[in-house]
N, C-alpha and C positions, 0 to 999 in steps of 0.2 A: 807585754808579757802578762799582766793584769787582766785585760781583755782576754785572752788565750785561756788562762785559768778559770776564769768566769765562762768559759762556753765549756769548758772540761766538767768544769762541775753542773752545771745547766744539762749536760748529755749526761754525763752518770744518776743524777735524779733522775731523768726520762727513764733510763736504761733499771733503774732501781723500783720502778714507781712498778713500769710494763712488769720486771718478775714477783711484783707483789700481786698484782691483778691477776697476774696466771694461777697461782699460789691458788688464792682465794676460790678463783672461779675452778678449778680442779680439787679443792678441801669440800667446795661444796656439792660438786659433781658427782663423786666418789661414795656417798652414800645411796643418791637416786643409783646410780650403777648396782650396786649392792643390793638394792630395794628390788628391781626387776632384776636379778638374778635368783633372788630370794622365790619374787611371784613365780619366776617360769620353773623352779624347782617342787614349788607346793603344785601347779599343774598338771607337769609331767607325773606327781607323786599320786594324784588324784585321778590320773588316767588310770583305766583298766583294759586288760588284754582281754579283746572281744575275739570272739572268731564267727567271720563271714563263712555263710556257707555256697556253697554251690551252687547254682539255681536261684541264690533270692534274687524276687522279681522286686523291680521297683520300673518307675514311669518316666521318662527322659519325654521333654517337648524341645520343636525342632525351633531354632530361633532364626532360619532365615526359610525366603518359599525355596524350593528344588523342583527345577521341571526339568523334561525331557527335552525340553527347545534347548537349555542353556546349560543343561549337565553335560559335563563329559567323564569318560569311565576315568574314576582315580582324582577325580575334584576332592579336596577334602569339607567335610559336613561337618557342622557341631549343633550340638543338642543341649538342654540344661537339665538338673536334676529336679523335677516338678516338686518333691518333699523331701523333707530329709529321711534319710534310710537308717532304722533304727534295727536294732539287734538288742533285748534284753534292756531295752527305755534307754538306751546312751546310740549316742547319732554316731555311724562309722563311714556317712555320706552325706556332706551336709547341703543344704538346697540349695540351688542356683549355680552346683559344682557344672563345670562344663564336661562333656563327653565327647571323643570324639569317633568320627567314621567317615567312611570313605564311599563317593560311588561307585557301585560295583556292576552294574549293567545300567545303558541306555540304546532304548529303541524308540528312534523318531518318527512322531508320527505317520502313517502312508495312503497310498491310494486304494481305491474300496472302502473306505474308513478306518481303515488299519489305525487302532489307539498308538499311542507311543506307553511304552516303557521305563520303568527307572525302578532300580534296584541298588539297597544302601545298605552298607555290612555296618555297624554300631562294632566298635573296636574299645578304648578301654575309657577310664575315668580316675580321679583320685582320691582316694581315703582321707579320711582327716587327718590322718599322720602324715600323710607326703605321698604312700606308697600307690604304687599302680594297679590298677584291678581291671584287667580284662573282661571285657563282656562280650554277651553273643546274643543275637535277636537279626531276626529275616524280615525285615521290612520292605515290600514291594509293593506299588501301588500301580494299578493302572489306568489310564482313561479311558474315558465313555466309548465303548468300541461300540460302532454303528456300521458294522461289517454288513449284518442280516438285514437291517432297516434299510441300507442302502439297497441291496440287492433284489430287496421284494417291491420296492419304491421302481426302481429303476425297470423292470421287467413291466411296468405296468406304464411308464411314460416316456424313459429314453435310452438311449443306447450309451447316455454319455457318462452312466454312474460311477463306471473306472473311476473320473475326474475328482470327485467328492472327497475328499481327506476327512481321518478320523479329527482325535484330540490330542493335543500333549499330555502327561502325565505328570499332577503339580500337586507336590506335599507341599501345603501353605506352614507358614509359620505357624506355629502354636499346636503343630497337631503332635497329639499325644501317641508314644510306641511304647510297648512293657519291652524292660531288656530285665538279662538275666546275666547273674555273677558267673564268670566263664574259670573261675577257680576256686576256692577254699585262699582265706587270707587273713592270715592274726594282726586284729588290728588294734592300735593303743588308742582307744575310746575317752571323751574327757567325760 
């Protein structure tokens, strides 16, 4: 019975010791809690309501290559924000936001030197607040068409110039496109 009472009390000190640690470790918790609730209240309070206009241009680079060999229509593309986009000195786009868009034509290289084709619609991006902001920008590129080189080559040495294939059409990583704000949008600027 002695032995019995000595493990009784042995597990109620455990059991005693554990709700003091929680105790503590939650007395001391509870003010960092309160400390970052405090900061993100002076932030948001520090924020101001910008308003984006319509049209503002800023510069997206593309972060992977896009060719006409390996796009197909409706791949989706993303892009980065090259700077941050400011309104009135306070950033309401900040840099490295990602963008995104879609491919929207491809034309594979062909015969005669037919280049290949690729056409990319730029669709939206996110504000520093969270909110979405549509853009609009017609980025087409296309390759070295060597239609008439070939043709004036050909009439001069063979009949076999049909054979000769253009190029693909390849936006390398890094290349820079202006896109433009495709609404009006109030944004909470820090």
């Amino acid at each position: 019975m002695l032995h019995a009472q000595q493990i009784l009390k042995g597990q109620a000190a455990r059991v005693i010791s554990f709700a003091l640690l929680i105790a503590v470790l939650t007395a001391h918790s509870l003010p960092l809690a309160a400390s970052n609730r405090h900061e993100k209240q002076e932030k948001v309070a520090q924020a101001t309501e910008v308003v984006l206009p319509d049209g503002t241009e800023f510069t997206v680079l593309t972060t992977d290559e896009i060719s006409s060999k390996t796009a197909a229509e409706g791949d989706a593309v993303t892009f980065k924000v090259e700077e941050d986009v400011k309104i009135n000195g306070r950033v309401v786009i900040a840099k490295d936001t990602i963008v995104k868009g879609t491919v929207s034509s491809v034309e594979q290289k062909g015969r005669m030197g037919k280049a290949g084709k690729l056409g990319i619609r730029i669709e939206s991006t996110k504000t520093v607040d969270g909110q979405k902001l549509k853009l609009r920008a017609s980025k087409g590129k296309e390759g070295e068409d060597k239609t008439t080189n070939v043709i004036l080559l050909s009439v001069l040495v063979s009949p076999f110039f049909l054979l000769k294939h253009g190029k693909d059409a390849v936006i390398k990583s890094g290349t820079k496109l202006k896109v433009f704000s495709d609404q009006e949008l109030k944004v909470l600027a820090p």
